[in-house]
C-alpha atoms as an extended CHARMM CRD file, in Angstrom:
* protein
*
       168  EXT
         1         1  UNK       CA             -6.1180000000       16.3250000000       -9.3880000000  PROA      1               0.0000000000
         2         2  UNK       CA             -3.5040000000       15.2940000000      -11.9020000000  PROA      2               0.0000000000
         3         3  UNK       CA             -5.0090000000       12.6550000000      -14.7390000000  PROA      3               0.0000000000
         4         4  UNK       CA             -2.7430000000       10.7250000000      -16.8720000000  PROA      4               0.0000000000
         5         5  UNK       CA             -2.4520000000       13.1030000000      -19.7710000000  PROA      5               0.0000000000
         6         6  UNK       CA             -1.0370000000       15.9380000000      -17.4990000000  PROA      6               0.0000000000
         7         7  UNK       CA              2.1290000000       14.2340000000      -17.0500000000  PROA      7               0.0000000000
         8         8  UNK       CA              4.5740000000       14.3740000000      -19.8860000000  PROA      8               0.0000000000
         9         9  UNK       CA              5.3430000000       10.9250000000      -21.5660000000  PROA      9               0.0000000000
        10        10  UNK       CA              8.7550000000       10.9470000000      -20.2950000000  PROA      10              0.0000000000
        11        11  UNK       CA              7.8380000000       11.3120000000      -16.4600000000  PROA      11              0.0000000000
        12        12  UNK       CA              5.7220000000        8.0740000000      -16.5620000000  PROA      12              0.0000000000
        13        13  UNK       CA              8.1900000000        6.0460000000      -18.6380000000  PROA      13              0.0000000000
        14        14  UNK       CA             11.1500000000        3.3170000000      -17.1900000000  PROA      14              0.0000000000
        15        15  UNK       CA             12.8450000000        0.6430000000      -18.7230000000  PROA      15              0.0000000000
        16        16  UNK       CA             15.1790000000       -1.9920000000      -17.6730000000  PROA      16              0.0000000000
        17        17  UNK       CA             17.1990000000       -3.6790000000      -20.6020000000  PROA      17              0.0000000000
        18        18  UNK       CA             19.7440000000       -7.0940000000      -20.3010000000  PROA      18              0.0000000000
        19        19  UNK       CA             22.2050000000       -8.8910000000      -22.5640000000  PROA      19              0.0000000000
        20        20  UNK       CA             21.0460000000      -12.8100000000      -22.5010000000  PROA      20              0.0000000000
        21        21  UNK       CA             23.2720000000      -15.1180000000      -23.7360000000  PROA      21              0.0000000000
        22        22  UNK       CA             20.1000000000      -17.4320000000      -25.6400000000  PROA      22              0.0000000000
        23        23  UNK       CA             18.2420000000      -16.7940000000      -29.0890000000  PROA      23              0.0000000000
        24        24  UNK       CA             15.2190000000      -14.7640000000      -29.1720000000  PROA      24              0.0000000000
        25        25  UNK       CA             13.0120000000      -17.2830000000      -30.2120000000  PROA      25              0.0000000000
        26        26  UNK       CA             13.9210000000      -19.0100000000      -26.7160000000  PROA      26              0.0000000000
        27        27  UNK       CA             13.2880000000      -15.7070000000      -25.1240000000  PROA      27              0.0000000000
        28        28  UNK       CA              9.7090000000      -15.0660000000      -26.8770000000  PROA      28              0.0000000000
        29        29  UNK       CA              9.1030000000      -18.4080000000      -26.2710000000  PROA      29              0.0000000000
        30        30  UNK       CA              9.0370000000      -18.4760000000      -22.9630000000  PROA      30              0.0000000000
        31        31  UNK       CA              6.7900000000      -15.3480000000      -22.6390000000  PROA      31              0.0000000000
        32        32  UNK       CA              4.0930000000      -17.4710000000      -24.2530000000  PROA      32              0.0000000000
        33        33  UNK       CA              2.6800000000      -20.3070000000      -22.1320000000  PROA      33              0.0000000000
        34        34  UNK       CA              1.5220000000      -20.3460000000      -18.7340000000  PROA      34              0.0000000000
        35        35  UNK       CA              3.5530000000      -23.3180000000      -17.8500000000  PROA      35              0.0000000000
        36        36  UNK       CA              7.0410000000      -21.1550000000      -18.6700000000  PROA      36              0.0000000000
        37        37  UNK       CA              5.9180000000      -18.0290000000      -17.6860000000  PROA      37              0.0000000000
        38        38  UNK       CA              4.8090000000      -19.7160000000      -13.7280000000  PROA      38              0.0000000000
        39        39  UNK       CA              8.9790000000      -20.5210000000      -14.1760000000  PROA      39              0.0000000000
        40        40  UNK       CA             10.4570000000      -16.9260000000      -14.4130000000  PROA      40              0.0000000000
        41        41  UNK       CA              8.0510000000      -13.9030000000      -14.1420000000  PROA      41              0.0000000000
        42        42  UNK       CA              8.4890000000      -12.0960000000      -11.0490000000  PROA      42              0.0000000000
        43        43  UNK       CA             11.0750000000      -12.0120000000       -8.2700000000  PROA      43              0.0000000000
        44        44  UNK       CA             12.4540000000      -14.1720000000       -6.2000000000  PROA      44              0.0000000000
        45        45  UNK       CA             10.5220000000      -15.4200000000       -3.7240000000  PROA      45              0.0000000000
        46        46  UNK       CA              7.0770000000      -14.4980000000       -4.9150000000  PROA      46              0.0000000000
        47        47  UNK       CA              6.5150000000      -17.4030000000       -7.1850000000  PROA      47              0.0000000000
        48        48  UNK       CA              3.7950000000      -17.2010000000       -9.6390000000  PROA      48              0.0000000000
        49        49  UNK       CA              1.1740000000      -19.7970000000       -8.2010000000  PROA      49              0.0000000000
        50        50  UNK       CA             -2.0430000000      -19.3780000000      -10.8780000000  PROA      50              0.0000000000
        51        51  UNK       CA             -1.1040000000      -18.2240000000      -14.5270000000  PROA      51              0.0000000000
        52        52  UNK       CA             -3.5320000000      -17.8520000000      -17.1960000000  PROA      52              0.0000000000
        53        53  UNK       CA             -2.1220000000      -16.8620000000      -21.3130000000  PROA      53              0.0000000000
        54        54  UNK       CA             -4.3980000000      -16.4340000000      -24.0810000000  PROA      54              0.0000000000
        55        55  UNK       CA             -1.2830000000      -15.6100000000      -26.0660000000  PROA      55              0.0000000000
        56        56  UNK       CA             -3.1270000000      -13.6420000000      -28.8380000000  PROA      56              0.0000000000
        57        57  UNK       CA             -3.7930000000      -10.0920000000      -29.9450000000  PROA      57              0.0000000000
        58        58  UNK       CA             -6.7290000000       -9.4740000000      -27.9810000000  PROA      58              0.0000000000
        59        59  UNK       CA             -6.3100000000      -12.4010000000      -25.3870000000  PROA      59              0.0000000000
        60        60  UNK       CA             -6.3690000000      -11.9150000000      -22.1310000000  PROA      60              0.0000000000
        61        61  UNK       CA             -3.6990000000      -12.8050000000      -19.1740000000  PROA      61              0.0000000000
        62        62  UNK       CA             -4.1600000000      -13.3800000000      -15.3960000000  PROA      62              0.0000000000
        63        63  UNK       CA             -1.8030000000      -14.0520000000      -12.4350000000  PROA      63              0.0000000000
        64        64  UNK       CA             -1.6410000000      -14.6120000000       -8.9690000000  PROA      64              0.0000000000
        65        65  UNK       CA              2.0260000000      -14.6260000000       -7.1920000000  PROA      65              0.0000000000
        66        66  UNK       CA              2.4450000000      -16.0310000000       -3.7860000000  PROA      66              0.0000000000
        67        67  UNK       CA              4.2960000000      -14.5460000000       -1.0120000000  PROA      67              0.0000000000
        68        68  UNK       CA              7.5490000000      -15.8190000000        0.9840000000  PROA      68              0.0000000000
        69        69  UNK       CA              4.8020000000      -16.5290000000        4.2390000000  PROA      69              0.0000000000
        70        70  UNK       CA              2.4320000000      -18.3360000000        1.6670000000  PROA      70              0.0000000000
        71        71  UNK       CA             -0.3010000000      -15.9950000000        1.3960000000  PROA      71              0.0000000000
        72        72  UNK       CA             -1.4910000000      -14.9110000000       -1.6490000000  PROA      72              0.0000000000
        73        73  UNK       CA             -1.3910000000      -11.7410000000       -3.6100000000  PROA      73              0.0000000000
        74        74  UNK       CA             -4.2230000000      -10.4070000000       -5.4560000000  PROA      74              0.0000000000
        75        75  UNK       CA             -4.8780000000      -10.9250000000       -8.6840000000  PROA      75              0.0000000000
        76        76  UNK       CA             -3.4350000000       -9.0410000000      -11.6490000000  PROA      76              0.0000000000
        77        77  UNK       CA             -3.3540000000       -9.3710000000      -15.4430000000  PROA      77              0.0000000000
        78        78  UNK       CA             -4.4360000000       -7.5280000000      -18.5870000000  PROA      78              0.0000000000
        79        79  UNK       CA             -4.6760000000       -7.8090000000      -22.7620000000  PROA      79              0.0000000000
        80        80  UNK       CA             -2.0390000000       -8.7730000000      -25.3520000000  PROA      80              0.0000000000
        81        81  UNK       CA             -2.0060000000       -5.6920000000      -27.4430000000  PROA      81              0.0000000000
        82        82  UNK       CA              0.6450000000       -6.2070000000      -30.3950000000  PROA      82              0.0000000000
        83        83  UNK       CA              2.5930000000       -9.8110000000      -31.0290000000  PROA      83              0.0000000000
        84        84  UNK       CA              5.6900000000      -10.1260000000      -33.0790000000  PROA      84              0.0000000000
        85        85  UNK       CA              6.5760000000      -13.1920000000      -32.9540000000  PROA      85              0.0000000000
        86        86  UNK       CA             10.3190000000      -13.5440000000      -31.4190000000  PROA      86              0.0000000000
        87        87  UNK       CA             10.1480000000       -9.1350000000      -31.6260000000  PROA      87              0.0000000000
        88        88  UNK       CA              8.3080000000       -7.5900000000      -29.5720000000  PROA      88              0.0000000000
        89        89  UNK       CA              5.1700000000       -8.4390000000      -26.5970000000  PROA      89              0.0000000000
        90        90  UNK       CA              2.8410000000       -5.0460000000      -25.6680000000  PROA      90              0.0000000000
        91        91  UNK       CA              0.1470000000       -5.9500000000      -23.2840000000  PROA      91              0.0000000000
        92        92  UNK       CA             -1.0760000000       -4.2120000000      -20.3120000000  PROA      92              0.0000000000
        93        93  UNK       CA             -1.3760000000       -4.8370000000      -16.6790000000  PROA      93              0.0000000000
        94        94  UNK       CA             -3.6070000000       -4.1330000000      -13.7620000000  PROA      94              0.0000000000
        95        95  UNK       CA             -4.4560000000       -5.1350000000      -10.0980000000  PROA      95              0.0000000000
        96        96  UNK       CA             -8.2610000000       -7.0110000000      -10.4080000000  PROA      96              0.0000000000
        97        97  UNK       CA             -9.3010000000       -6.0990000000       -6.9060000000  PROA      97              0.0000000000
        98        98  UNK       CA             -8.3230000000       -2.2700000000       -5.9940000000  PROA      98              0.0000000000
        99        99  UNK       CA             -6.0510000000       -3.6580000000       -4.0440000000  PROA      99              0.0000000000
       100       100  UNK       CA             -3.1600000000       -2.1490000000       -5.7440000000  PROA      100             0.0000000000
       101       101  UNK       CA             -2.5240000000        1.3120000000       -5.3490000000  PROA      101             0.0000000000
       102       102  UNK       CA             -2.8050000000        3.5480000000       -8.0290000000  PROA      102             0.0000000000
       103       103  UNK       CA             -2.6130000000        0.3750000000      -10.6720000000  PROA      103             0.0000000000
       104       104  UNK       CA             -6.2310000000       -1.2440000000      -10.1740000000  PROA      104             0.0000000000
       105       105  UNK       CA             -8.4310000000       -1.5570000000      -12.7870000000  PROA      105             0.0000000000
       106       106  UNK       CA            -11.3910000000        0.4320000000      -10.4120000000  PROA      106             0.0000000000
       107       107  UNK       CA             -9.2080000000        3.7160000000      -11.1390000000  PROA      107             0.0000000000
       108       108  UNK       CA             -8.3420000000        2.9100000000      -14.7070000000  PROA      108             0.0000000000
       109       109  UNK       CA             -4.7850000000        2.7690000000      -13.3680000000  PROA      109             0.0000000000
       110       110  UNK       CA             -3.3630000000        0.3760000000      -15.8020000000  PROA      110             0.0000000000
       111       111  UNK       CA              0.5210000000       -0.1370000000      -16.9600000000  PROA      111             0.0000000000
       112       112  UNK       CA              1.3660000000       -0.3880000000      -20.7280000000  PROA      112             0.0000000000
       113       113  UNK       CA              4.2940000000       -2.9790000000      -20.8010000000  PROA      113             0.0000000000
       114       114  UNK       CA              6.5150000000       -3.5950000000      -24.0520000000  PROA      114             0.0000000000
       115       115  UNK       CA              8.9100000000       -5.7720000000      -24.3990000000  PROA      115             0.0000000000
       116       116  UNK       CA             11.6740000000       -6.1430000000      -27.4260000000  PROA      116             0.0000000000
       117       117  UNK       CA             13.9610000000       -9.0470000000      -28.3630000000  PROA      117             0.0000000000
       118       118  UNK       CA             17.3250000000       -7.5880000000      -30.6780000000  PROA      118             0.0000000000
       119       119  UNK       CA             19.3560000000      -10.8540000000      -31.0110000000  PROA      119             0.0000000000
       120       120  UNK       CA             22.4220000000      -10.4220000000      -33.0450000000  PROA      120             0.0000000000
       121       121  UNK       CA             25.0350000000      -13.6190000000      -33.0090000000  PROA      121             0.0000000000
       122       122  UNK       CA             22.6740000000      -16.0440000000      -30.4650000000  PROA      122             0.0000000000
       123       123  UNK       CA             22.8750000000      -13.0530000000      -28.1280000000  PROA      123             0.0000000000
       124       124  UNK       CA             19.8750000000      -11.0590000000      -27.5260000000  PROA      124             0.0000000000
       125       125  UNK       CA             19.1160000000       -7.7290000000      -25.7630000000  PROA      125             0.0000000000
       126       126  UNK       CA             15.4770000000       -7.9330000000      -23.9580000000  PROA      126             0.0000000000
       127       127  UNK       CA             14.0590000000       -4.5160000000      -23.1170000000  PROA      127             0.0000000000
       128       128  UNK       CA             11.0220000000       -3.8740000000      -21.2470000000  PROA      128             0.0000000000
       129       129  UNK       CA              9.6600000000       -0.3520000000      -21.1810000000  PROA      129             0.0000000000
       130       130  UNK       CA              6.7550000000        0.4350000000      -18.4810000000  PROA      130             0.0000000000
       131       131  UNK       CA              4.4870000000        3.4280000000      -19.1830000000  PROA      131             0.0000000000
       132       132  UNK       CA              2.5280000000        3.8590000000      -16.5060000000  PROA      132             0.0000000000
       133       133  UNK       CA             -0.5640000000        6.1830000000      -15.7490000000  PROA      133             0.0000000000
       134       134  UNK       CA              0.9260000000        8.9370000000      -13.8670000000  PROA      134             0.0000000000
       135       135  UNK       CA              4.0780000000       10.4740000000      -12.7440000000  PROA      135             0.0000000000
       136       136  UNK       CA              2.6780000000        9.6440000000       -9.1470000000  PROA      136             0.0000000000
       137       137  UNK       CA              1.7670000000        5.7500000000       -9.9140000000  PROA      137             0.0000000000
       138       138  UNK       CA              5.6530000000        5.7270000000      -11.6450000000  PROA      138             0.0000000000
       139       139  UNK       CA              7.3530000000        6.9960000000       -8.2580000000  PROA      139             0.0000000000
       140       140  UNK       CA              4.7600000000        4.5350000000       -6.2710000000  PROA      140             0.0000000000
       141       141  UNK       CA              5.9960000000        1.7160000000       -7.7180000000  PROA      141             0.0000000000
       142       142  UNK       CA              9.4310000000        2.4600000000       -8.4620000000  PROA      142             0.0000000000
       143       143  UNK       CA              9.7850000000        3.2150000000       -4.7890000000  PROA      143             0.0000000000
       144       144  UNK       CA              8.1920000000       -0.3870000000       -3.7850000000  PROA      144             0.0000000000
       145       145  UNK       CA             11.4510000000       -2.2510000000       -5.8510000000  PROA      145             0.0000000000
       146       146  UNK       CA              9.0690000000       -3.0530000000       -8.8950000000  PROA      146             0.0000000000
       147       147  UNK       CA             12.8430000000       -2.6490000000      -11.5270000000  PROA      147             0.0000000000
       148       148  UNK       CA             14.2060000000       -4.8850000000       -8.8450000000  PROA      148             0.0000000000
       149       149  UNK       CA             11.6750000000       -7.1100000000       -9.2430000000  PROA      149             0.0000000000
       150       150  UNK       CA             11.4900000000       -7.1520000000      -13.0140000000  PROA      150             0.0000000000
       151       151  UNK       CA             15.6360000000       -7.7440000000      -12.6510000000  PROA      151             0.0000000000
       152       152  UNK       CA             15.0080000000      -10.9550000000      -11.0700000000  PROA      152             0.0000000000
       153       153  UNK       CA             12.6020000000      -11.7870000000      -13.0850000000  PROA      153             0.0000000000
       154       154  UNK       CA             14.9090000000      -11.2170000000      -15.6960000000  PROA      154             0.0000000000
       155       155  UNK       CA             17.5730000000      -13.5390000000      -13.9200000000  PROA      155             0.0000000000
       156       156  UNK       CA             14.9950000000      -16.5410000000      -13.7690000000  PROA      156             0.0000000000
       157       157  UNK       CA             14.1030000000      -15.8680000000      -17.6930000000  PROA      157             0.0000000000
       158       158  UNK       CA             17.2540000000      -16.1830000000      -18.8570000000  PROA      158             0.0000000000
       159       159  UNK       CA             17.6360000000      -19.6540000000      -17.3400000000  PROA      159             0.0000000000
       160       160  UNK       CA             13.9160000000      -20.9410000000      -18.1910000000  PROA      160             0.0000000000
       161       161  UNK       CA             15.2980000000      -19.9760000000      -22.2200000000  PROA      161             0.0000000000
       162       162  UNK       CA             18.2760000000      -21.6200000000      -21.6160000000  PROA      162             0.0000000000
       163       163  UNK       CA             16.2300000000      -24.6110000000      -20.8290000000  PROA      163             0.0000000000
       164       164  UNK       CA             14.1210000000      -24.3470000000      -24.1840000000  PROA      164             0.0000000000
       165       165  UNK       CA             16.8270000000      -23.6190000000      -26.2270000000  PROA      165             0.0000000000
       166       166  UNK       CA             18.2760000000      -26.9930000000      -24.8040000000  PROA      166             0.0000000000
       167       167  UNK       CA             15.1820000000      -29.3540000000      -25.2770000000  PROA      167             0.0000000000
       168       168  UNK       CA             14.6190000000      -28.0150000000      -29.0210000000  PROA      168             0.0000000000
């Protein structure tokens, strides 16, 4: 059996990056509160129906999304791990229930997320880098359209900025 320090860095790494036409405070912003987050994170289709955000080092995070026939997924969240404010978000992310493959928190299968905000000229470029446990628990997910999903999410956070950056 493989464990998570058998597989080379690189093999459990992916990243998706995008070019948002808003300020990074906007961005940042809108990665702090549940009320903004229930707005953008996650595709399409599987809103975010329960959102908890201790937005701290050390605070703790909790979702549940909701499928297109209404039933619910389980529940998933983590710990903030490093804040800069309108920089850079690490935090980590796990299924509560077992109920999610390799990424439960029964098997320690946990994702490291971190995001970065580079703004030059009201422009910013938002990266997300996923290090997951394994090599295997990469491929699983990967294979289920989790970039996809983090795209549209993507799509939806650009407009929920947009909307801050108007209001301010």
């Amino acid at each position: 059996m493989r464990t998570q320090t058998d597989d080379p860095v690189a093999a459990r790494k992916a990243s998706i990056t995008r070019v948002m036409d808003v300020p990074a405070k906007y961005l940042f912003l809108a990665h702090s509160r549940p009320e903004y987050l229930k707005r953008w994170f996650g595709p399409v289709g599987w809103p975010v129906t329960h959102c908890e955000c201790d937005f701290r080092v050390g605070g703790a995070w909790r979702m549940i999304m909701t499928g297109p026939d209404g039933a619910e997924g389980p529940p998933f969240g983590g710990i903030y791990h490093e804040i800069v404010p309108y920089a850079r978000i690490v935090y980590d992310d796990a299924f509560e229930d077992g109920k999610g493959g390799g990424m439960n928190l029964k098997h320690g299968g946990k994702i490291l997320f971190t995001t970065t905000f580079d703004e030059s000229g009201g422009r910013t470029t938002v990266t997300t880098v996923i290090r997951f446990a394994s090599a295997a628990m990469k491929a699983e997910y990967l294979g289920i359209g989790m970039l996809e999903g983090l795209a549209s999410g993507f799509d939806q956070l650009e407009g929920v900025a947009r909307d801050l950056s108007r209001q301010a």
